[in-house]
N, C-alpha and C positions, 0 to 999 in steps of 0.2 A: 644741761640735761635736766630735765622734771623731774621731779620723787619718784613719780610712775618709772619713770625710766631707772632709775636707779633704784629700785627698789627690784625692778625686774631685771636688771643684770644684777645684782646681788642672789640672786635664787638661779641663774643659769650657772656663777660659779661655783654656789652650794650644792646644782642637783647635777650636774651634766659636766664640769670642768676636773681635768687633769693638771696635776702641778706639772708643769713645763721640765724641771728636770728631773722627773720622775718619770715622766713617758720620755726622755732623753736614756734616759737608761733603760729602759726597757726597748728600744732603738740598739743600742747598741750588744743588747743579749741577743737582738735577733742577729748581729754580723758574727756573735761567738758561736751562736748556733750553727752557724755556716764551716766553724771548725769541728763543731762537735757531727756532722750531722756525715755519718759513714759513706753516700752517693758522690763524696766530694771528694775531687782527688789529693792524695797524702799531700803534696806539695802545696797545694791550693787549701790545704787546711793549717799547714804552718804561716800559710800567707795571714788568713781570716784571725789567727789569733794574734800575729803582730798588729796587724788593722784594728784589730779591738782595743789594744796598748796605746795605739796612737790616737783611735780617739779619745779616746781617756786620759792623756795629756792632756790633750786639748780641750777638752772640757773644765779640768781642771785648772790650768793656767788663762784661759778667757771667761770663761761664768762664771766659776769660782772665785778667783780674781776681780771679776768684778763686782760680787757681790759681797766680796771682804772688804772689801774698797770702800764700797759703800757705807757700809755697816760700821766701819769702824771710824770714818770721816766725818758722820754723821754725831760723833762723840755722844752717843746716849745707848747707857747701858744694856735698856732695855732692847734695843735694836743689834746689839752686839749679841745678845743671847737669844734672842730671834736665831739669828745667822748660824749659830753655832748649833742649837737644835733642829735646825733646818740641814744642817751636814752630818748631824749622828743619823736623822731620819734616813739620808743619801748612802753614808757609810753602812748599815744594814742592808737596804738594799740592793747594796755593788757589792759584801764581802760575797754572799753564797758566788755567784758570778766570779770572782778574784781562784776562789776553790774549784771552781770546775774549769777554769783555764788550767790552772795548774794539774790538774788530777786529765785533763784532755792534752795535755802537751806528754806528758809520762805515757799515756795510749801511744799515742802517737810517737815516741821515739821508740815503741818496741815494733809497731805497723814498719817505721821505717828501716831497721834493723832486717825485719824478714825481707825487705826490697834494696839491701845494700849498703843501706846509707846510715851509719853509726854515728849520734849522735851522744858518746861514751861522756861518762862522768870516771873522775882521776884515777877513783878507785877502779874503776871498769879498764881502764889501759893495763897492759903485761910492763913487765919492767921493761922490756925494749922501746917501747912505745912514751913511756916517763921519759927515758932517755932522751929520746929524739925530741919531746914537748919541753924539757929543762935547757935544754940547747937551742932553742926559739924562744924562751924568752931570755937567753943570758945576751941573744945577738939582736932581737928584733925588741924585746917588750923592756926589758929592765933600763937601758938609757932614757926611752923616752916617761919615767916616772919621777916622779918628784915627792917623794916622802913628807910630811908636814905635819907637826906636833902639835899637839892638841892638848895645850896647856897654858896659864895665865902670863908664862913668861915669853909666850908668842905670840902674834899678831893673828886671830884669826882666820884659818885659810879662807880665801874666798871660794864655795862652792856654787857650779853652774849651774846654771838650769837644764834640767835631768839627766843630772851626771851620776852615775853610780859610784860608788866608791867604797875601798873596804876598810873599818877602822878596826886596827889593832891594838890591843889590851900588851903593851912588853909589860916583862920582869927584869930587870936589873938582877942579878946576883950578888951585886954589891950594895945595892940598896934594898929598903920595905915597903919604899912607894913602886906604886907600876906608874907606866907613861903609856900616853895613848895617842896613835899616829893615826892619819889619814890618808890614806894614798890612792888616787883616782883610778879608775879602769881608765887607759886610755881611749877616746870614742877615735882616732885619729887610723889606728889599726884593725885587721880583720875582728870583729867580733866571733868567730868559729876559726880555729886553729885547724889546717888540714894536716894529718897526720897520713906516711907512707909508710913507715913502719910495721910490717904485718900485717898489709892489708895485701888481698886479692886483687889481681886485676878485673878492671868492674866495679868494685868498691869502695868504696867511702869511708873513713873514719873522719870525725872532729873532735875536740875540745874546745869546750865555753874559754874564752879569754878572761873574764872573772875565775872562774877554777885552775888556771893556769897561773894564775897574779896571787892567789889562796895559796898553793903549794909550792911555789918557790918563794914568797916575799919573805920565807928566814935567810934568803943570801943578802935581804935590805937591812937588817937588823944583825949583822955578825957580834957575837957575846953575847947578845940578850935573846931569850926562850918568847915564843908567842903564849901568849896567856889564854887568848881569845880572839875570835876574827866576827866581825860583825860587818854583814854586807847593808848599803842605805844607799837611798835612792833619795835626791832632790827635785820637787816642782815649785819654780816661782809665777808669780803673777806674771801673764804678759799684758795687761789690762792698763794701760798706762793713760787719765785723759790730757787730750791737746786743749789746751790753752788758743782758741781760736779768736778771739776777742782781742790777742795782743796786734803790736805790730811787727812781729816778725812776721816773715812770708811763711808757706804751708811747708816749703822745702825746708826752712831752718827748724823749724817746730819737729817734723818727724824725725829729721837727723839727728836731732835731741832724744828725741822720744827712742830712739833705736839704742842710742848711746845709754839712756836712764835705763832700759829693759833687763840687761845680766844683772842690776842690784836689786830688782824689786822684791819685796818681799815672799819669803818661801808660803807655801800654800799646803803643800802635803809632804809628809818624808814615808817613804816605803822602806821597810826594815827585813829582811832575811828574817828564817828561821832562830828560835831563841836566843833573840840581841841580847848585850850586854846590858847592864839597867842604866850602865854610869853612862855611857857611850848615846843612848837611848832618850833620856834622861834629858844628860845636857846639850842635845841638838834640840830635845823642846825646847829647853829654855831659852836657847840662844837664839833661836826665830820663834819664838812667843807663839806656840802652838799647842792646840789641846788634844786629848784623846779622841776625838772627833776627826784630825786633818791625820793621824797618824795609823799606818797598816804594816801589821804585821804576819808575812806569806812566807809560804811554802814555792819551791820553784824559783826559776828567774824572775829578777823584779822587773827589766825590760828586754821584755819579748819582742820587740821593733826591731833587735837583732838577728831575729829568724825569715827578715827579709832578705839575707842574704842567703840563706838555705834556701829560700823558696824560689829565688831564680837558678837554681843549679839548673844544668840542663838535662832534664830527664824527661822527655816529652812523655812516657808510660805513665810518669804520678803528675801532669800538670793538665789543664785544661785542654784539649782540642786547640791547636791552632786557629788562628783567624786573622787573615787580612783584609782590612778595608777594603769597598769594590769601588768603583770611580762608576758615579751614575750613566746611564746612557746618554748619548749625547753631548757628555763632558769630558772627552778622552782629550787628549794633550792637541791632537789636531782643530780642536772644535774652536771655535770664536765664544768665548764664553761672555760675553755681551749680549752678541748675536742671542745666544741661548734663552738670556735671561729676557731679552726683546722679544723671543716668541711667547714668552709668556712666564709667571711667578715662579721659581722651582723652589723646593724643599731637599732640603736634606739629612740626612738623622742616622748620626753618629754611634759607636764606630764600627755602624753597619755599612755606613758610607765613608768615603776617605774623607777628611778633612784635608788633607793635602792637596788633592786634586780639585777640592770645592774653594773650601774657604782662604787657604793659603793664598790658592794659585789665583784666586781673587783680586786680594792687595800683591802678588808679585808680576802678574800681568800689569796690571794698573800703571805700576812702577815704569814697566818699559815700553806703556801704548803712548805712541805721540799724538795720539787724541786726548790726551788723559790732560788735562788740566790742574786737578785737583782731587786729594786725596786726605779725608779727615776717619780718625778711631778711635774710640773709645776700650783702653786698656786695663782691665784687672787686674790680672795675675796672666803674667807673659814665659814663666819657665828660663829655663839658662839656653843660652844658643839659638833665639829665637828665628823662626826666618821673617820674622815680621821686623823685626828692628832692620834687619838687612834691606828687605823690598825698600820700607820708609825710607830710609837712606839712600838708596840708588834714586826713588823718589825725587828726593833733595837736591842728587847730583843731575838729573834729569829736565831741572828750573819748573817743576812741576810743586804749587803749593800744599804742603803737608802741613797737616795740626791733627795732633795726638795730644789725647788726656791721660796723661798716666796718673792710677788713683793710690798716688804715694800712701794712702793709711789704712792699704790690703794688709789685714795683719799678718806678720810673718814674711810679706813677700815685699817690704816695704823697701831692705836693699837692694835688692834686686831692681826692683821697679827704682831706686834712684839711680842707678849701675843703668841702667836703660832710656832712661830722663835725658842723662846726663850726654850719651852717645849721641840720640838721636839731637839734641841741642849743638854739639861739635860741627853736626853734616847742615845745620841753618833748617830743619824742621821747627815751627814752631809747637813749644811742649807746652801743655796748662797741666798744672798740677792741682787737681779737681777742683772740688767748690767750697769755699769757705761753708763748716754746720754741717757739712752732709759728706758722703761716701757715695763715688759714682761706680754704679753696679753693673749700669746696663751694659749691653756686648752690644754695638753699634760700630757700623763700618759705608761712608760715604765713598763714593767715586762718580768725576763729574766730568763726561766726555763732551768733547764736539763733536757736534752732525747736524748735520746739514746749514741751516743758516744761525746756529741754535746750541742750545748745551740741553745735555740730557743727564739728570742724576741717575745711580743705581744706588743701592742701598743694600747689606747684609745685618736683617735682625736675629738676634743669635738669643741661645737661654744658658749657653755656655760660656766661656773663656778664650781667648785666642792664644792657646797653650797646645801645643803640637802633642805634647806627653798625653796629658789628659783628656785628650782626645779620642787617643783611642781604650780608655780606661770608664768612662764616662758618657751616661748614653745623654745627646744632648740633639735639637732641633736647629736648625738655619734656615732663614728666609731669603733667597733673594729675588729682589724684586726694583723695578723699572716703574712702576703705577708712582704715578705725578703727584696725589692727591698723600700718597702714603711719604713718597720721600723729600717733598714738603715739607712734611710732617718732620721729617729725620734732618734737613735741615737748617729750618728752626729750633730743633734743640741743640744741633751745634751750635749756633748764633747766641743762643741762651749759653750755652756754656762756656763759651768763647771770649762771649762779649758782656754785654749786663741787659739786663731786660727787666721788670718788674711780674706783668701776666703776660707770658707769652701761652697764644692760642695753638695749641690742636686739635685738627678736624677727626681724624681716626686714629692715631698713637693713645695707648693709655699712659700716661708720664706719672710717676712718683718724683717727688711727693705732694706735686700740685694738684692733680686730682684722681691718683688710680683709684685710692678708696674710694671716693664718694660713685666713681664710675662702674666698679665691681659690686658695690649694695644697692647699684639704682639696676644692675641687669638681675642679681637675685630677687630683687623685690617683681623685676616684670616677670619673672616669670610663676611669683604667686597670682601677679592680674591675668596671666592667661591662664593661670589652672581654675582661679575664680570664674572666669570666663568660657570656660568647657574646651578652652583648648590647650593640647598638648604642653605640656612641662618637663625641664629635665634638666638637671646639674651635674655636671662631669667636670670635675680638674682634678689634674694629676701636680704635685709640686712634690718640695724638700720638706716643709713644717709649712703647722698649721697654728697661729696663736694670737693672731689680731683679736682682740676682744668686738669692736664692730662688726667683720666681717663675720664672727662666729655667730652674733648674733643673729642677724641677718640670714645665715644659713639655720638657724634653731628656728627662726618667724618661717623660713618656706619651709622647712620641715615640718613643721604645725602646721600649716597648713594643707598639707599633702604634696607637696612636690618632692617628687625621689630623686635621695642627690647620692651618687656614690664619689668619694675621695679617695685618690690613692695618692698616700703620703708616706714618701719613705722614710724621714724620721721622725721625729717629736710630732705627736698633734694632741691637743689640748681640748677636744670638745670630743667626748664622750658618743659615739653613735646607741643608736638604740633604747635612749630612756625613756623612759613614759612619758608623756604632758611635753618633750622637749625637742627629740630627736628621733622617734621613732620611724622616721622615713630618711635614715641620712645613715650609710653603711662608710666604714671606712677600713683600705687594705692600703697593707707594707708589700713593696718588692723589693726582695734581696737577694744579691746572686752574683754572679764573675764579673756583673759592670755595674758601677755606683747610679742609679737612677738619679737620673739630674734636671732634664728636662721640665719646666711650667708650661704647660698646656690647660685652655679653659673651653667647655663648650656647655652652652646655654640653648635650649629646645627653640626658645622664641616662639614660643606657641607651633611650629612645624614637626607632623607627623612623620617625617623624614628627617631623621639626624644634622642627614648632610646640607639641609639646606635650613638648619642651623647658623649660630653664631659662632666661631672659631678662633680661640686669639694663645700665642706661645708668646714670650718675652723673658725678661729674668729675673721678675720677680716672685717672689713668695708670699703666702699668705700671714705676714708676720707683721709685727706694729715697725720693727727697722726698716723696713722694706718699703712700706709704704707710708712709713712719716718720717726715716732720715737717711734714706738714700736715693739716688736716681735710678731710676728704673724705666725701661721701657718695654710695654706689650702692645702688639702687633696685630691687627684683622688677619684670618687667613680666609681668602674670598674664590680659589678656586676652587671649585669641585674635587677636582682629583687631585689635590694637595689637602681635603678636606677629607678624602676616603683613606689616606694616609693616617693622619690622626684619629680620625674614628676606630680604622683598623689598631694601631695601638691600643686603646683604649678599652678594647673587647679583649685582646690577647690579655693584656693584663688583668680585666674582671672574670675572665676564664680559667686563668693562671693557678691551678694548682699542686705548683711543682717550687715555685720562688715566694708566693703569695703568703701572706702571713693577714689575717680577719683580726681589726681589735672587736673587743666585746663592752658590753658596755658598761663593764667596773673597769674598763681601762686600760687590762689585758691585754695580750696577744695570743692567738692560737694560728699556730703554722700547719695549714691547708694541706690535705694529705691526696693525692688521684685517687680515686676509687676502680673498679672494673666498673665499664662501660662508658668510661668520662674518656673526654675527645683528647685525640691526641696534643691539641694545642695544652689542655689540663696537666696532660703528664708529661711533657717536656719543658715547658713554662716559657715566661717571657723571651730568654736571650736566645734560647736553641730555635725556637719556632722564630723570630726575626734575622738569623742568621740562616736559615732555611731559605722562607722566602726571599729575603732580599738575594742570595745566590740564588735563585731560580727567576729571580725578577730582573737581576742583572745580569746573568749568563749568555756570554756572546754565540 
């Protein structure tokens, strides 16, 4: 890069740039809002606050994590204290947020209280009710505890990652020293205790299983008095890096890496109401932690347990139902082939079934004796999958299967070896991704005979082949039969099958060979056609936004006049609306009962007409992982009316202000209110208005 250059990205990150984990959290105030915000139903607000808890694990066991990692491998001081005031900056801005869940979960158990459902604290139960909770844990919870001292002349318990657990302060009566025990909440049992006891028919009582382990662990401790009880919460790093340069294989390096994960170093401990100092104290010390990684709350410290409250079944406090629709033309009778040989179809999630689309894709395939050949690319595949099953009848079928399962999905990495491993047993051929990189893309080959001839089909996805999140997760599917396109999807299997050095594609954008250079060379055309007096215009919708390149490049056609609006559901990194940078470049969050999942791109191309625009979904992101260390693939969309699909999206969402959250340009979010006289796509927002239409567009 030239001075020029680097002097002018040094002033985009000074005047117009968002620290990445600071618009991460402010990402995740907008899903707490979704608890706090009263149009949401009771149920569905105990959900949004466990959701908040869970990203926030996960934030903190892989960023964090990896930037401890960093920092401290790095063995230079001054980068360890970098890192550390870079997490008291972070801890500030998460505590207020940590206070309004807690102070919004206490709303909310008195909201649920007037609707039945008692969500009591110890003291809140009659003695009858003590009763019958001391008699559930004398049978159910006390066997499965294991008490463990917390002293020099014991072996340090091992604690898990995010394990709660309560440390007790004994007194001895016979002695002056106190002792101090740990004892885990088991994660193994109901997290809410239902009590019958004095309850109404109709009604609900609970107890926390932490508050139930609090008020009876004096029958663990018989002779000695509790002194003190101090509840704590453990997060360790899951950031662990592979060693890919050895010679082991990708399968023995991750199974390692699964096995090294329970010891990795802790990252945050979360501490109950006024902990003990000693208790406190010597868990800093013992995982070498500062006031910086350590929080001390009000309330439950994991709220990820309120995911079991939120599936009771009260359809009055939960969302509206909704089942999937099966597109027309795709019902169980249909030749879904045939279908796709009349021409590209689309489908988009989980307004559409995914079962009847994408499944019944590869479970057809499996059992068409034209079918030759079946290849996919695997992420995250869920427990029970019916895809491992098709593949495998596949198998049995003398039909060639190759699947990539991407063993280094974090988290889902046993699983995906638990799935490796089957579909290997039935003689599918498995690649266990690519050595340096993470295979992201959702790719799905099938390769029939007709007539004197084979004919590929292809399914480009921006989501996962995971049946769960599916229908949780709004996400896009391509299938499509165009020769030039599944070409395209064939040589990338080949490339990742086999070895290739440049393999060419004519229409696929592939990461990490060349999506970037191909996504700055369509922003940049569409400055020479605004230069050129015709029509310009940038529309993508994605997850995060934080390539430094392609930021730039969006800030050059923003200067230079071309209106580009983003809607990004989480973290984005370039500031809309600054002077001299971005004043023509808007960007909104949708958030709401389904996780916005979907990358969709549309570029004016110099046409007065949207749709006869550029068009492209796939599954990447606008992030530097994305597009420099993982594989990825986006897609042309070139029919008309799978083009008025995606536009339509795209308007519903810039309309949207019912789910819509506008950043501003220090960084902010402000959550987008209806006004009178705003259309009703404004006041019911994205999901209600696409659950609308699409049952009116599918209604038989």
């Amino acid at each position: 890069m030239s001075k020029e250059g680097r002097s002018r990205r040094q002033a985009l990150l000074r005047e117009a740039w968002v620290d990445r984990d600071l618009s991460w959290l402010a990402f995740n105030r907008r899903v707490l809002s979704e608890a706090l915000d009263d149009r949401t139903p009771l149920l569905e607000r105990l959900k949004f606050l466990a959701i908040f808890t869970s990203n926030l694990d996960e934030f903190y066991m892989k960023r964090v994590g990896a930037m401890r990692t960093r920092a401290y491998a790095a063995r230079n001081p001054v980068g360890v204290e970098q890192f550390h005031a870079h997490m008291e900056r972070l801890r500030t801005a998460l505590f207020p947020m940590l206070i309004e869940q807690a102070e919004c979960f206490e709303r909310l158990r008195g909201l649920l209280a007037g609707e039945g459902v008692r969500l009591a604290k110890w003291t809140e139960l009659d003695d009858a009710q003590r009763e019958e909770a001391s008699d559930y844990f004398d049978q159910h919870v006390s066997p499965a505890l294991t008490p463990l001292t917390l002293d020099p002349s014991h072996p340090f318990p091992f604690m898990s990652n995010l394990s709660t657990s309560w440390g007790f302060v004994l007194r001895d009566p016979d002695s002056p020293d106190t002792v101090n025990v740990r004892v885990k909440v088991p994660t193994s049992l109901p997290q809410w205790v239902a009590l019958r006891t004095g309850v109404a028919e109709g009604q609900r009582c609970f107890v926390s299983l932490q508050d139930l382990l609090r008020e009876n662990a004096y029958k663990l401790f018989p002779g000695v008095t509790i002194e003190h009880a101090t509840l704590f919460r453990v997060s360790r790093n899951a950031d662990i890096a592979i060693e890919e340069d050895t010679d082991n294989s990708i399968k023995e390096m991750v199974e390692e890496q699964v096995r090294q994960r329970r010891f990795q170093p802790v990252v945050r401990l979360e501490f109950g109401e006024l902990p003990r100092s000693e208790i406190r104290d010597g868990l800093m010390d013992r995982f070498e932690l500062r006031d910086s990684d350590v929080f001390e709350l009000e309330g439950p410290l994991d709220y990820t347990s309120l995911f079991q409250l939120a599936s009771l079944p009260l359809a009055e406090l939960r969302d509206p139902p909704w089942s999937p629709m099966v597109p027309l033309g795709m019902d169980d009778e249909a030749d879904l082939f045939a279908v796709i040989r009349a021409g590209d179809v689309l489908v988009h999630h989980p307004y559409e079934s995914f079962d009847a689309t994408v499944e019944r894709f590869i479970r057809d395939a499996a059992a068409d004796p034209a079918v030759t050949t079946i290849k996919m690319t695997v992420y995250r595949l869920g427990d029970d999958t019916p895809f491992v099953r098709s593949l495998i009848k596949a198998a049995e079928n003398a039909k060639q299967v190759a699947c990539l399962v991407e063993l280094k999905a974090r988290f889902d990495e046993e699983r995906n070896l638990h799935w490796a491993n089957e579909l290997q047993k039935a003689g599918d051929h498995v690649i266990y991704g690519v050595r340096g990189l993470k295979t992201h893309t959702k790719l799905a080959l099938v390769v029939r005979r007709e007539g004197d001839g084979l004919r590929a089909y292809a399914h480009i996805g921006t989501g996962n082949y995971h049946v769960k999140t599916a229908r949780m997760y709004t996400d896009y599917g391509l299938f499509t039969c165009d020769p030039t396109i599944t070409r395209d999807v064939v040589n990338l299997f080949h490339h990742l099958t086999g070895y290739s050095r440049q393999p060419k594609f004519e229409r696929l954008l592939v990461a990490p060979l060349a999506m970037r250079e191909r996504f700055i060379g369509l922003i940049r055309r569409e400055i020479e056609h605004l230069q050129a007096g015709r029509p310009a215009r940038i529309v993508a919708k994605i997850n995060q936004l934080e390539d430094l390149p392609i930021c730039e490049a969006l800030s050059d056609a923003s200067q230079a006049g071309v209106p580009i609006d983003l809607i990004v559901r989480g973290f984005c990194c370039l500031r809309p609306g600054v002077a001299g940078w971005t004043e023509n470049l808007r960007v909104r969050s949708v958030i709401g009962r389904f996780l916005e999942h979907g990358r969709v791109f549309h570029f004016a191309n110099g046409q007065e007409d949207p749709l006869e625009g550029d068009f492209y979904l796939g599954s990447a992101d606008w992030m530097d992982r994305n597009l420099s260390r993982r594989v990825e693939a986006v897609t042309p969309v070139s029919a008309r009316n799978l083009r008025e699909r995606l536009w339509e999206d795209f308007l519903i969402q810039l309309e949207d202000r019912r789910n819509a959250w506008q950043m501003q340009p220090d960084g902010t979010y402000v959550q987008l209110r209806a006004e009178k006289g705003d259309s009703k796509v404004a006041r019911e927002g994205t999901h209600v208005t696409h659950m609308k239409r699409t049952r009116a567009r599918l209604r038989r």
